[in-house]
N, C-alpha and C positions, 0 to 999 in steps of 0.2 A: 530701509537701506541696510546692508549688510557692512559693515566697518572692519580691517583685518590689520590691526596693530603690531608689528614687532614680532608678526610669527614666526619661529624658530621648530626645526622638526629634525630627529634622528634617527636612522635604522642600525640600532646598536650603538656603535664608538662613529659612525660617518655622519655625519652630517649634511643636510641633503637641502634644507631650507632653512634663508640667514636672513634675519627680519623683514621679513614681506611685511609691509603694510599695502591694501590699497580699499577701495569702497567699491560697493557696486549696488546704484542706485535702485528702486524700484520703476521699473516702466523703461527700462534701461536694456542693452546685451552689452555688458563686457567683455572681452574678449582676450583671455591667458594666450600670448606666444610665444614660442622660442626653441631653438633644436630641439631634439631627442636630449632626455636624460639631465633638463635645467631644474624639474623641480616641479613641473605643474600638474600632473596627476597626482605627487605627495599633497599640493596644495589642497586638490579638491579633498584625498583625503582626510587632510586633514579637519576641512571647513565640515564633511561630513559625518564624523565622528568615526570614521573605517579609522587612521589610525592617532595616536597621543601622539600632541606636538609639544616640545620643551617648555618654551616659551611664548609670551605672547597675548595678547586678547582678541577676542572674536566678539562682535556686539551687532546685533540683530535689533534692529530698530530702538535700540537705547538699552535693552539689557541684557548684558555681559552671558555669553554659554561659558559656563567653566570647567573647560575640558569636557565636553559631553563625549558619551557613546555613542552610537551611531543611532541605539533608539532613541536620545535625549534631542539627539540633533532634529530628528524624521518630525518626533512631537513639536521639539521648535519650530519647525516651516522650515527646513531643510531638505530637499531633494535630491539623491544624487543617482543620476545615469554612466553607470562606468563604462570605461574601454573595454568593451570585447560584452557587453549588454547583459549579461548573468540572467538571462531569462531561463525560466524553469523549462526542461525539455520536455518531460512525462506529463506536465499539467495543459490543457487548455489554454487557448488565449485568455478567456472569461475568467479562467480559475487564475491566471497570470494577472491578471488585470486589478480580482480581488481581493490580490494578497498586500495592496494598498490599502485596503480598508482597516488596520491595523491602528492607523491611526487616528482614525475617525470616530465621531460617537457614534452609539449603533444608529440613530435615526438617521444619518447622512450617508449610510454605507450602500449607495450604489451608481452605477458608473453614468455618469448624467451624458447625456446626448451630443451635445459639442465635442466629445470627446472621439466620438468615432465622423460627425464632423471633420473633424483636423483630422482623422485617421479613417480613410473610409474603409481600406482592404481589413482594419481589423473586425467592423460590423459582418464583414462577408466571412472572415474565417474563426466566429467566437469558439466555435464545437472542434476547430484544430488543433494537434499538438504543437507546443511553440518550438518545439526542435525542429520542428516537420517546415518550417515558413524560412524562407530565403534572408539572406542577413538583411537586405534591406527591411523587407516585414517587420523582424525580430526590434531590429534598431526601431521600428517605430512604435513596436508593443512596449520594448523596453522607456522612453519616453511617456506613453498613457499611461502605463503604470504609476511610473512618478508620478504624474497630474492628477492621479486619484486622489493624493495625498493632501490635495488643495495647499503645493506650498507657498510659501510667500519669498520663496528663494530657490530655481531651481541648476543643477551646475551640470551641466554636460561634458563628458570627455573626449573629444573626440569623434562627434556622430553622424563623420562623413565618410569615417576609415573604412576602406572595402565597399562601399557601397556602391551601387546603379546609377548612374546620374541621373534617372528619372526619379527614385525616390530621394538624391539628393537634395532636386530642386523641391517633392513634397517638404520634406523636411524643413529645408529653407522658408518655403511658406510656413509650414507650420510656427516657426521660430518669431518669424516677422505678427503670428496673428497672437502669438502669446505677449508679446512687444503690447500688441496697440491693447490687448487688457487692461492693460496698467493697473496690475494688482500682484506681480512679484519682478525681482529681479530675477537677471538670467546672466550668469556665468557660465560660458563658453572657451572650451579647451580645442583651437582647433588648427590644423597644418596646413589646409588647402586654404592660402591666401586667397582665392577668388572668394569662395565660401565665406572665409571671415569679417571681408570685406565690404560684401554684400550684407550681412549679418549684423555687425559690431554697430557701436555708437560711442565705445572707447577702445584704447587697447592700452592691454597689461603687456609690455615685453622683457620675460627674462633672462637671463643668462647667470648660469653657475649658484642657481638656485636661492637667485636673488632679481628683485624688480631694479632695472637700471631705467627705462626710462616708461615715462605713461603717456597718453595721449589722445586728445579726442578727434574722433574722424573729424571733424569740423574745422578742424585745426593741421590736418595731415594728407597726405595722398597717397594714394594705393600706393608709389613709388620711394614713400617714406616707409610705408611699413615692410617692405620689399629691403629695403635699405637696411633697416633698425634689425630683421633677419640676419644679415648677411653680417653684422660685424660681430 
């Protein structure tokens, strides 16, 4: 389980995130929402060690990262897939794929089978440049790469933005078959209410860069989190 205590984060003199606390279990999708500009891609930042937050604790199955970097987090079982997917353009899928292996020991360092599995179009384009592959592609290479990392925490940002609604709904499955693993949690940044819907098994809702309220689908209805948006 991933734990987020009293997170506090600034860019500069602004302050952008005001004690977040919330958890996100393993075998789980949580689900970050809230306008533009509440605070939830600093979150993932910060959960991924991209940027330093003020304040706060972060605890990964019972022991504390203390302000990690982003390669402290990666080695921790932290995985993070950004908005707008930072895939290498001049490299290869294959070579895109490998550059997960970083954090692996060398005996584990190569791309196991399931993985093109959940991603068939990338077993078909491994010898392509990743600049060369349509965003939906891109977004799903971006994703295997992270799962190279075997994390035990993976957080997405947004990984419905611009896309094709056919590799949407790949997506979507592939999210639901990372779920039935039950061997990492999954943090989910996402806008298209159908999507997170479909998706979620809780929801984180912010506003002004703070969590106001949480809630388990179990407990909510699509008309609730429709609702919980809107104020």
């Amino acid at each position: 389980m991933l734990e987020v205590t009293d997170l506090s984060l600034k860019y500069g003199q602004s302050q952008i995130l005001y004690d977040v606390s919330m958890t996100a279990p393993v075998g789980q999708v949580t689900t970050v929402m809230g306008t533009n500009g509440v605070g939830k891609t600093s979150l993932l930042r910060a959960l991924s060690g991209r940027h330093g937050y003020s304040a706060g604790v972060i605890t990964l199955n019972g022991d504390v990262l203390n302000h990690p970097t982003a390669a402290q987090a990666a080695k921790a079982g932290i995985a993070y897939v950004p908005q707008g997917r930072e895939v290498f353009p001049m490299m290869s899928v294959a070579e895109n794929l490998e550059t997960g292996f970083a954090c692996l020991p060398k005996g584990e360092r190569h791309v196991p089978d399931w993985i093109f599995d959940l991603f068939p179009v990338l077993a078909e384009m491994q010898h392509r440049r990743g600049g060369d592959l349509s965003g939906g592609q891109q977004q799903q290479l971006a994703i295997a790469r992270a799962l190279i990392t075997k994390p035990r925490v993976l957080l997405l940002d947004e990984p419905t933005e611009g896309i094709q609604p056919n590799v949407i709904q790949q997506i979507g499955r592939a999210i639901a078959q990372l779920r039935e693993r039950g061997d990492m949690a999954i943090i989910l940044v996402e806008q298209n209410v159908d999507f997170a819907w479909r998706a979620a098994d809780s929801f984180v809702m912010m506003k002004r860069g703070a969590v106001w309220r949480s809630m388990a689908k179990s407990d909510c209805t699509r008309e609730d989190v429709v609702a919980a948006l809107a104020l």
